[in-house]
N, C-alpha and C positions, 0 to 999 in steps of 0.2 A: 504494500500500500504506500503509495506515495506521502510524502509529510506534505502536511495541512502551509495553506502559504497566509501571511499576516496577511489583513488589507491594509492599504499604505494607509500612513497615519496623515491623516486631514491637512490641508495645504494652511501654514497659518495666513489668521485675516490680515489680511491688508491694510498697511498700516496709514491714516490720513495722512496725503501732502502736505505740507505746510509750504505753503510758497517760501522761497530764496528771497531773502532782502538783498537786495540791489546796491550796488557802490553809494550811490544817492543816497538813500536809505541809512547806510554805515553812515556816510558823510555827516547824517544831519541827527543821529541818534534816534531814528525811529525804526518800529519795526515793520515786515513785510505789509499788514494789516491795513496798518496806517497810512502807509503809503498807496495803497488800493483806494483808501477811500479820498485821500487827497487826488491824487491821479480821475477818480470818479468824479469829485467835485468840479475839478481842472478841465474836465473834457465837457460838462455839465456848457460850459459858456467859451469852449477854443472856437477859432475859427477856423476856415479850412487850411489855414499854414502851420495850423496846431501850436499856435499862438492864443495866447488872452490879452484878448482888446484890456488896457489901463482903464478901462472906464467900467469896467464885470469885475474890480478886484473883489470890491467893494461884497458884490452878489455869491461870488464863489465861495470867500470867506463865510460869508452866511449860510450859505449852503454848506459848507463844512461843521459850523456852530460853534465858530469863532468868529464874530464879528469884530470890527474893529469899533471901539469903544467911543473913538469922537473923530472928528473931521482933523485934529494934529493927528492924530495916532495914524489914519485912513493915508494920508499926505507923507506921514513913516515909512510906510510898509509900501506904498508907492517906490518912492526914492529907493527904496531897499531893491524891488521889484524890477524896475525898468528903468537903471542907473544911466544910462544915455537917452534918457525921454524919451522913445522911438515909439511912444504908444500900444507895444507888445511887451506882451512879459513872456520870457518861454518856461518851457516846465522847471527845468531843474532851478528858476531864479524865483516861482509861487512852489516847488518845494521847500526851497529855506524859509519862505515867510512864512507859511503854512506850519512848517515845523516848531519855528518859534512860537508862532500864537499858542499851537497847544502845549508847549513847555510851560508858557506862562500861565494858563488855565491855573487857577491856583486854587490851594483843597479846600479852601473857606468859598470858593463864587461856585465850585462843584457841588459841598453841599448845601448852601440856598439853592439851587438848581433842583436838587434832588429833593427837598424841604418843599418850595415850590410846586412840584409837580404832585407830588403825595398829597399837600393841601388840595390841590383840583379834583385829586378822589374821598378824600376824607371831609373837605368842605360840603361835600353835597349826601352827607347824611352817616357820614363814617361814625363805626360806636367805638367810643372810648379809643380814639386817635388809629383806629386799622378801616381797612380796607375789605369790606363784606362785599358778601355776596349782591345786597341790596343796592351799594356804591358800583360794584359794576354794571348792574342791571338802566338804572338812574343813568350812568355814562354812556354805557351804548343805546339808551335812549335819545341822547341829548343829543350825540354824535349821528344817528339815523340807522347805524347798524344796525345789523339781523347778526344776533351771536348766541348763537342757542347756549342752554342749563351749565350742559355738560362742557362746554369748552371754557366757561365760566368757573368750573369746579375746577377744570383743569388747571386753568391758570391760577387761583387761589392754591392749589396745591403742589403745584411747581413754585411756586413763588415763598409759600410758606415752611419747605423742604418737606411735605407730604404730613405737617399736621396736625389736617381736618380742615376740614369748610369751613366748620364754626370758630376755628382759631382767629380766621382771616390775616392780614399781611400786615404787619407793624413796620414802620421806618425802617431800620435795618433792614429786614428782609427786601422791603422794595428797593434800597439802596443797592444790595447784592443781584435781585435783578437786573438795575440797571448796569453795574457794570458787568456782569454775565454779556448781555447785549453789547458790551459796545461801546454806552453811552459814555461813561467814563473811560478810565486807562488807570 
């Protein structure tokens, strides 16, 4: 009788890409990520010389969620931007600007931010400072969504680390959300 043959052992999972940070990227100390959504921002308003008109700095940065704070700062980050006036900025010169803005994000204007935005759910009927079930129902009201029960739960319990409905989401927790997402760094 012939010997019994293994079956091969399971091929391992495949591990997520992580995109390669770019010399750029080293250059200005940010990571792959960041540079995706800058680059995103950046093409949000180039034009077809893949150039940004000096006059969308203004837009892209917003579009980023780093505005510039007043019309000296805007006239900075210009000069900085398109150092021979030539009315173009190219990528790698709204990557430094870009970069510095979010360096400067600083941890006290992140959490008013975050302070802020948990008030817009807990102002509209939050109990005892979290985020119910009833606060999301009330917002996807307001907002016109269709978000059915259970995507509802879902996010309360994503959010809360799975516990309960009725715990609902206190500050930290939606702060940990928020940078899960993205929002932060």
């Amino acid at each position: 009788m012939p010997p019994k043959r293994r079956a091969a052992a399971p091929a391992p999972a495949p591990k997520e890409k992580q995109p390669r940070q770019s010399a750029l990227a080293k250059e200005h100390n940010i990571s792959a990520a960041t540079e995706s959504e800058i680059k995103e921002a950046f093409s949000l308003f180039a034009n077809s010389d893949k150039e940004l008109p000096s006059r969308s700095l203004r837009q892209a940065l917003t579009a980023l969620g780093v505005p510039a704070s007043s019309s000296s700062e805007l006239q900075d980050l210009l000069d900085a931007a398109d150092p021979e006036d030539t009315g173009a900025i190219s990528y790698a010169h709204f990557v430094a600007v870009a970069a510095l803005k979010l360096s400067n994000r600083s941890e006290e204007s992140q959490q008013r931010e975050v302070q802020d935005a948990f008030r817009l759910f807990t102002n509209m009927g939050g109990e005892d400072g979290k985020i119910t079930m009833a606060c999301l129902k009330r917002v996807a009201r307001a907002l016109k969504e269709d978000v059915g029960e259970q995507i509802m739960k879902d996010m309360l319990l994503e959010a809360n680390g799975g516990s309960g409905v009725g715990r609902g989401v206190g500050l930290k927790d939606f702060e940990g959300v928020m940078r899960r997402a993205g929002v932060f760094r």
